[in-house]
C-alpha positions in Angstrom: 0.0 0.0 0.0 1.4 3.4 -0.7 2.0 5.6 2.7 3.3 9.4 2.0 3.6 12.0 4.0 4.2 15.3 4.9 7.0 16.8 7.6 7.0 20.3 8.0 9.4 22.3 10.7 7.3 24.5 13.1 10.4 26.8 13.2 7.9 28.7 10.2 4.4 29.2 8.9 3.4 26.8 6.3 4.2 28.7 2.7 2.6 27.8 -0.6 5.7 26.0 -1.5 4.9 23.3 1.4 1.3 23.2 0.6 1.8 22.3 -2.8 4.6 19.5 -1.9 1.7 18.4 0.9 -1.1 18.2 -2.1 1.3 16.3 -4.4 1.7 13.9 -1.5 -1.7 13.7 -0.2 -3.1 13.5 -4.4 -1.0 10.4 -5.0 -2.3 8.5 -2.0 -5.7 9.4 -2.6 -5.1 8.4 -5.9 -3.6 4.9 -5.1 -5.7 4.1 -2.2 -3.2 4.5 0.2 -2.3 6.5 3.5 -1.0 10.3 3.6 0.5 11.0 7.2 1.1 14.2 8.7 4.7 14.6 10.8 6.2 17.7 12.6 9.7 17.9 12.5 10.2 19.8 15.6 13.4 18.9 16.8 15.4 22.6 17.1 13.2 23.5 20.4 14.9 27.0 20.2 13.2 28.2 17.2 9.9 25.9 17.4 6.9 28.3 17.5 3.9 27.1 19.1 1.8 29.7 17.0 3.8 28.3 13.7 2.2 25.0 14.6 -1.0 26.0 15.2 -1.0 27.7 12.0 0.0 24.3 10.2 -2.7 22.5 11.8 -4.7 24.8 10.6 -3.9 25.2 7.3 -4.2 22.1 6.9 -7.8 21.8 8.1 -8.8 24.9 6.4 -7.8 23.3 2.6 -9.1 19.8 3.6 -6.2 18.2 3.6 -7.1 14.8 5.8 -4.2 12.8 7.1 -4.1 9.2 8.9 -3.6 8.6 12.4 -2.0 10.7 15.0 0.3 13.7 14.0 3.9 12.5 14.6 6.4 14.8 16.6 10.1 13.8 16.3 10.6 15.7 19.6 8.7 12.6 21.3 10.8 10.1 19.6 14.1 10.9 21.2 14.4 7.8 22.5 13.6 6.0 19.6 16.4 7.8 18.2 18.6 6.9 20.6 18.3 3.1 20.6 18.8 3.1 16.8 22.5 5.5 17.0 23.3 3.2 20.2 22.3 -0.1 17.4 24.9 1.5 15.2 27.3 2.1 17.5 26.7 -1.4 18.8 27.1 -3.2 15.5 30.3 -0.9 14.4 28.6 1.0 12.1 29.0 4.4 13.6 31.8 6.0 15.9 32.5 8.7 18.3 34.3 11.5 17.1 36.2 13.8 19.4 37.3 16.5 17.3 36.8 19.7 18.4 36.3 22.7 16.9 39.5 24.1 16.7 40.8 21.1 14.7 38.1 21.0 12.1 38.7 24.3 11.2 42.1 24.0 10.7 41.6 20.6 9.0 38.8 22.8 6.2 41.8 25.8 5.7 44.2 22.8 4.5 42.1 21.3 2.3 41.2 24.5 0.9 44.7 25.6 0.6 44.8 22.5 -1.5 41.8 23.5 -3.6 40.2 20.4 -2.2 35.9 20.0 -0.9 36.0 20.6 2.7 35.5 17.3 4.5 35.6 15.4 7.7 39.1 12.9 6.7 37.8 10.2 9.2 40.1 10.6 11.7 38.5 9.1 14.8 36.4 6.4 12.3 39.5 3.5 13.9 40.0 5.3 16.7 41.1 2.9 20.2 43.4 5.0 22.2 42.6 7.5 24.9 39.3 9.7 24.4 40.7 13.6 24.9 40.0 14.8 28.9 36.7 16.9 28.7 35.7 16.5 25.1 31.9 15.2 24.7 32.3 13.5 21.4 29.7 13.6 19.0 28.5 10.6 17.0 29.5 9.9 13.2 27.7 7.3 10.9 30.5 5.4 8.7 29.7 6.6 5.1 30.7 3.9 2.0 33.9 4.7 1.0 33.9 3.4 -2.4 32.0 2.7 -5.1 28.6 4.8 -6.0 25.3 5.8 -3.9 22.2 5.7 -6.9 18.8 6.2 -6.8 16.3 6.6 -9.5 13.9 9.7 -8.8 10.7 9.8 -9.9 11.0 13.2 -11.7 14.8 14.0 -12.0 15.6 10.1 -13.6 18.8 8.2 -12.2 20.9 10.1 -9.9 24.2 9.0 -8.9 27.4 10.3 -6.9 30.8 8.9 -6.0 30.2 6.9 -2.1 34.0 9.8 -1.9 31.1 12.6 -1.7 29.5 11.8 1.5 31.9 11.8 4.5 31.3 10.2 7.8 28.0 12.8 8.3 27.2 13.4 12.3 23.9 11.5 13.5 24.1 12.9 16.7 25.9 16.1 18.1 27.6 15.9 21.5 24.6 16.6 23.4 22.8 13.8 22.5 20.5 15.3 19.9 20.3 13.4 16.4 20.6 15.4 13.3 18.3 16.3 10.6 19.2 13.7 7.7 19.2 10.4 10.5 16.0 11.5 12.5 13.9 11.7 8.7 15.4 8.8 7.9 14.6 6.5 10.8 11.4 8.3 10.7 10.3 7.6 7.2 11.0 4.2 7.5 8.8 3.2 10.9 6.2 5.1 9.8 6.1 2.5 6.5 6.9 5.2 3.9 6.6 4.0 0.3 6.7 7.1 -1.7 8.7 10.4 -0.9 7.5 13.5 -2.7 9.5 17.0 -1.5 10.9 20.0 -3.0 14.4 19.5 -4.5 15.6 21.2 -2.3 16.1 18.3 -0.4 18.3 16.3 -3.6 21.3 16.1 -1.7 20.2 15.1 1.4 19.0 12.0 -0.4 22.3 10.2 -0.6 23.4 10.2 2.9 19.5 9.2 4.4 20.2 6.2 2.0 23.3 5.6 3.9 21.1 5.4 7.1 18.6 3.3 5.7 21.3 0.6 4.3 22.9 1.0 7.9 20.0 -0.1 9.7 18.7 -2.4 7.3 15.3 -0.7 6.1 13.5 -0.7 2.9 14.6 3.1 0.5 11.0 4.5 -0.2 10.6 5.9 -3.8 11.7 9.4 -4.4 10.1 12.6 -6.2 11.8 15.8 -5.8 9.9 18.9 -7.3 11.4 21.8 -8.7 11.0 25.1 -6.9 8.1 27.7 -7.3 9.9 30.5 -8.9 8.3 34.2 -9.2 7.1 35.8 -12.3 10.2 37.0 -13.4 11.5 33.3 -12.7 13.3 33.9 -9.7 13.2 32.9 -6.1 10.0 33.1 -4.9 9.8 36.1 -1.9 7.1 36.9 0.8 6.2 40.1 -1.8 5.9 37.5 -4.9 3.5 35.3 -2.5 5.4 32.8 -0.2 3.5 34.0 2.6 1.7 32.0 4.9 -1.2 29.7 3.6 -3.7 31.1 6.3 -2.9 34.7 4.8 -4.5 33.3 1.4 -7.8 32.9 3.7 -7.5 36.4 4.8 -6.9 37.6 1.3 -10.4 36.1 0.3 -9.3 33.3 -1.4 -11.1 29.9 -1.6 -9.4 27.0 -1.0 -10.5 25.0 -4.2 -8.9 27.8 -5.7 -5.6 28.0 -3.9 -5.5 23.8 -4.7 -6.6 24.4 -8.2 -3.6 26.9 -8.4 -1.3 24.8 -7.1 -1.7 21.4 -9.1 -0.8 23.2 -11.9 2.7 24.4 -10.7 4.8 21.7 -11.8 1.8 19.1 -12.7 -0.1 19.2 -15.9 -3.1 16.8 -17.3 -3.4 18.0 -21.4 -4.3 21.4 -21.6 -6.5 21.2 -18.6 -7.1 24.5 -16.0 -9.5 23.9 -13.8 -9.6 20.8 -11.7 -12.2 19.8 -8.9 -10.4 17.9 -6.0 -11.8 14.7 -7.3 -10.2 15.3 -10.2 -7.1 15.9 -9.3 -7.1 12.7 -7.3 -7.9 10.4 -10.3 -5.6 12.1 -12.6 -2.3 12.5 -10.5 0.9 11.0 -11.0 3.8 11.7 -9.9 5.3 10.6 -12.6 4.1 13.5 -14.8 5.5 16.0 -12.4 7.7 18.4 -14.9 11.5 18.5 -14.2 11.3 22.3 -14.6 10.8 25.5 -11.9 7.4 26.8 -12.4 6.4 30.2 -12.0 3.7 31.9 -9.7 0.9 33.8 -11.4 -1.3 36.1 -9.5 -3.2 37.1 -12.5 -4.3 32.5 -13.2 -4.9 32.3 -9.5 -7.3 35.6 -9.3 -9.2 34.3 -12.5 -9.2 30.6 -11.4 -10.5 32.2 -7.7 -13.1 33.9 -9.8 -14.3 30.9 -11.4 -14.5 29.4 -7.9 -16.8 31.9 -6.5 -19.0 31.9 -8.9 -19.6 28.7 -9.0 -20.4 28.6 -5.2 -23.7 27.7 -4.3 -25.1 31.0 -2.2 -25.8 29.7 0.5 -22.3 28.7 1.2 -21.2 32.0 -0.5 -23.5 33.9 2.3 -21.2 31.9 5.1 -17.7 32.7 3.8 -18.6 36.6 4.0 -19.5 36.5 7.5 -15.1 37.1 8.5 -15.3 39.9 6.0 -17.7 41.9 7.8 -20.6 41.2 5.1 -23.7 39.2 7.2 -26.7 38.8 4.3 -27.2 34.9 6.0 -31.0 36.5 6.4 -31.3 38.8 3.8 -34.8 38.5 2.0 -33.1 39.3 -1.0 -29.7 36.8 -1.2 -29.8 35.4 -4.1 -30.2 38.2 -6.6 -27.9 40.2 -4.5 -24.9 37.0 -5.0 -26.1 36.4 -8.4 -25.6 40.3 -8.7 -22.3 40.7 -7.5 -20.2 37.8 -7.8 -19.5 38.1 -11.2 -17.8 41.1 -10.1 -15.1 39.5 -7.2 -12.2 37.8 -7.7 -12.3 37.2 -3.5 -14.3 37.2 -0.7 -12.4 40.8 0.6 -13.7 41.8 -3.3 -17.1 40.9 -3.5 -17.9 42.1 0.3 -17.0 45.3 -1.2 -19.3 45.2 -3.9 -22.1 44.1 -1.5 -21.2 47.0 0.8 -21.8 49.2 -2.3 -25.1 48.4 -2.4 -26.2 47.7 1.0 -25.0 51.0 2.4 -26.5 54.0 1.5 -23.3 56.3 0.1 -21.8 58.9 2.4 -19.7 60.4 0.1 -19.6 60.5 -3.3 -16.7 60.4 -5.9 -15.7 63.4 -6.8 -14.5 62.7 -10.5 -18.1 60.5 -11.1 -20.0 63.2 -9.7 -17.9 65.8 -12.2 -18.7 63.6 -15.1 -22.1 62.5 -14.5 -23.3 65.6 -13.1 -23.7 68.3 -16.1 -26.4 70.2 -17.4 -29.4 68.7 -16.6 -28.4 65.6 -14.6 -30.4 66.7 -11.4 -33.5 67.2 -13.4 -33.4 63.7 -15.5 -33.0 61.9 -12.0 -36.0 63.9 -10.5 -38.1 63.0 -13.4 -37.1 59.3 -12.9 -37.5 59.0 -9.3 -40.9 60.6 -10.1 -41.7 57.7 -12.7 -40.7 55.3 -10.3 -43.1 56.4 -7.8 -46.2 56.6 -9.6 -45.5 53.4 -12.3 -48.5 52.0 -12.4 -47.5 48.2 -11.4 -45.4 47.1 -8.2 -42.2 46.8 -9.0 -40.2 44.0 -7.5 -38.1 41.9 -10.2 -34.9 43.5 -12.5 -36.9 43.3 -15.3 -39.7 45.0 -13.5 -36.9 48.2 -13.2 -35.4 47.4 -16.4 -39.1 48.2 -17.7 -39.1 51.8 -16.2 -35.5 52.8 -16.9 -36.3 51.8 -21.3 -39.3 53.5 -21.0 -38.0 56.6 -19.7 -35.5 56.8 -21.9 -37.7 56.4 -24.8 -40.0 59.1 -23.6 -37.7 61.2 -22.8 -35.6 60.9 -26.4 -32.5 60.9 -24.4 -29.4 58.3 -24.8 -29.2 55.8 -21.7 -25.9 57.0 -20.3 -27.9 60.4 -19.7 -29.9 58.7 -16.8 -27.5 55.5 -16.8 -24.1 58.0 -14.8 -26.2 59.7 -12.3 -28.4 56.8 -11.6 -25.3 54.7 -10.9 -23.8 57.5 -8.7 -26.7 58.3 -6.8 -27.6 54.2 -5.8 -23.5 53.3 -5.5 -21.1 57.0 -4.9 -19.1 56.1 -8.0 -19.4 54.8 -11.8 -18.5 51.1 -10.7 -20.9 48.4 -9.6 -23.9 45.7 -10.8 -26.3 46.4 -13.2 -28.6 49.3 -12.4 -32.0 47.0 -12.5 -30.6 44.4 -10.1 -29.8 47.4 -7.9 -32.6 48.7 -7.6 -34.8 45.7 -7.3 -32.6 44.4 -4.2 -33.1 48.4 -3.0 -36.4 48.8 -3.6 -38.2 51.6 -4.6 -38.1 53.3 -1.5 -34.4 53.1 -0.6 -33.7 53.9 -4.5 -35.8 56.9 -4.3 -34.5 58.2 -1.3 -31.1 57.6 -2.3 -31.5 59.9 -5.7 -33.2 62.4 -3.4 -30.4 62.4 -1.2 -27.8 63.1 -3.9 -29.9 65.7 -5.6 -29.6 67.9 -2.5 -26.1 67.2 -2.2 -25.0 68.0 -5.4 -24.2 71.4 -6.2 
């Protein structure tokens, strides 16, 4: 069966660049039928954030990404740790080191001197004399020292080095604590890994977990690693380009279909396919068909693919994502042509709770370069005459048609071109030129609040 997962440090937020690698892994066990697990790398206890891990947690709730079982914290599998390095040292396979310092840096400015790679020469890897007074050693797998390490990864092909590259690598420093490359090791392998899926990034740390694994005797899972998410101008991503934190997405007003949507498609293709509903993406992903190449972020795809997202939203649910941005229409009488009037018009939530503002609140102040333009010669008199229409047409008027009705029939009776009544309509219902159409306006208004509101700017407007 195959078992992914995803191991984030809680030294950080989780970016988009994690989320993606966590979709990639949790899309392929969906896909196969198999198990996605969630694991916390949170062994540097001076820079884990308790708020960074609460923000992972719930980032990953807020996307729907489910995982199997408990969460996994390497900082309560110290002792697991242990009992494997004190197996190794045990069966020969690792060694203390007591070099200090001092030494290794000298030993680095020879080699350089030499124009050689700075390395650990496996001094100590024999070592049966005296340990040095007062020198806690730390602990030093013993690396291959000939022949090749190879691996064949799932995106990048066949990938093999000289067994000279990787020195004797430290699996625990000389307090105790193991390192990075043995703990995700050990780790991947007891929790029954099959597949590995993370950002290349992480290429060269390959090699020397596979030195672990053959060390203790476990099964080396299948690798992916996936090229970075570069920014438009095909450079590292920054915080400004959008490598923020995933939650910020939410505040930002996007959905997270959208955000998923988005990210499938960085590195992934299916044809010339855009928009993919999570289902979707689960029968059609392989990671097989990741591409070898960076890809590039793209505000512009993920505001139109956000777009396409809210309008498809059934109302209802739309009316419960605007509660956080201040917009409440849950029990409006009118919801549905106010949604169907509107979200055609945001690209997120934080846009389309402005549009609805527009038209729920009567305008305080009015733009000053609409009013200019809508505003001349007899502007004031046209919207009188209209408002006047309006109150005596002869039929209730509730539907947009219904106004649509009174607004062609003015204008044909008063021989004027729409735009005439069409400007200072628009800025007396809204404060400025932008906005719905006029007749959905002013059937979610009513005639009241639509009269009142053309009053209202015809004695403000000098």
């Amino acid at each position: 069966m195959t078992v992914t997962r995803f191991a984030p440090s809680p030294t950080g937020y989780l970016h988009i660049g994690g989320l993606r690698t966590a979709l990639f892994s949790w899309l392929y066990a969906k896909h196969t039928g198999g198990t996605f697990r969630l694991r916390i790398e949170d062994t540097d206890m001076a820079r884990n954030s308790e708020e960074a891990l609460a923000a992972i947690i719930e980032a990953f709730d807020w996307v729907g990404l489910s995982y199997e079982g408990e969460v996994v914290y390497q900082s309560k599998r110290f002792d697991i740790y242990k009992k494997y390095i004190d197996q190794l040292l045990a069966e020969g396979k690792a060694y203390k080191c007591y070099m200090d310092k001092e030494e290794l840096d000298a030993l680095r400015e020879e080699q350089m001197a030499r124009k050689e790679r700075p390395r650990y020469d496996g001094r100590y890897r024999d070592f049966t004399g005296t340990p040095p007074v007062g020198r806690e050693p730390v602990i030093r797998i013993k690396a291959p020292q000939e022949g090749m390490i190879y691996f064949t990864d799932g995106v990048k092909g066949e990938i093999t080095i000289a067994a000279s590259e990787v020195d004797d690598f430290i699996i625990a420093r000389s307090d105790g604590t193991p390192t990075y490359n043995f703990v995700v090791a050990v780790d991947d392998a007891l929790m029954g890994l099959t597949h590995v899926i993370r950002g290349d990034d992480h290429l060269y740390n390959t090699p020397k977990q596979i030195v672990v694994y053959k060390a203790l005797g476990f099964k080396i899972p299948h690798f992916y690693h996936v090229a970075m998410i570069n920014n438009e101008q095909g450079k590292k991503l920054s915080k400004r380009d959008g490598a923020t934190d995933v939650m910020e997405y939410k505040k930002l007003g996007f959905l997270p279909e959208a955000l998923l949507n988005f990210l499938v498609r960085l590195g992934w293709s299916h044809g010339d396919q855009e928009i993919f509903s999570l289902d979707e993406m689960i029968a059609l992903f392989d990671p097989k068909d990741i591409n070898r190449s960076a890809s590039n972020y793209n505000l512009d795809k993920l505001m139109w693919l956000n777009a396409h997202y809210i309008k498809n939203t059934p109302n209802e649910k739309l009316a419960q994502l605007l509660k956080p941005f201040g917009v409440d229409i849950s029990e409006h009488d009118k919801l549905e042509l106010l949604l169907d009037a509107t979200k055609e018009r945001g690209k997120t939530l934080v846009e389309l709770a402005e549009q609805i503002k527009l038209i729920l609140h009567t305008p305080e102040t009015y733009d000053e370069k609409a009013v200019q333009k809508a505003f001349k010669g007899d502007a004031k008199e046209i919207l009188a005459d209209f408002s006047a229409m309006l109150q005596g047409w002869e039929r209730e008027l509730h539907l947009p048609c219904d106004y649509h009705e009174v607004l062609e029939h003015f204008v044909s009776s008063k021989e004027i071109g729409f735009g005439k009544i069409g400007m200072p309509l628009r800025v007396s219902l809204l404060g400025s030129m932008t906005g719905s159409g006029l007749d959905e306006i002013m059937s979610i208004l009513g005639m009241q609040e639509t009269v009142a509101r053309i009053q209202k700017v015809i004695d403000m407007v000098e």
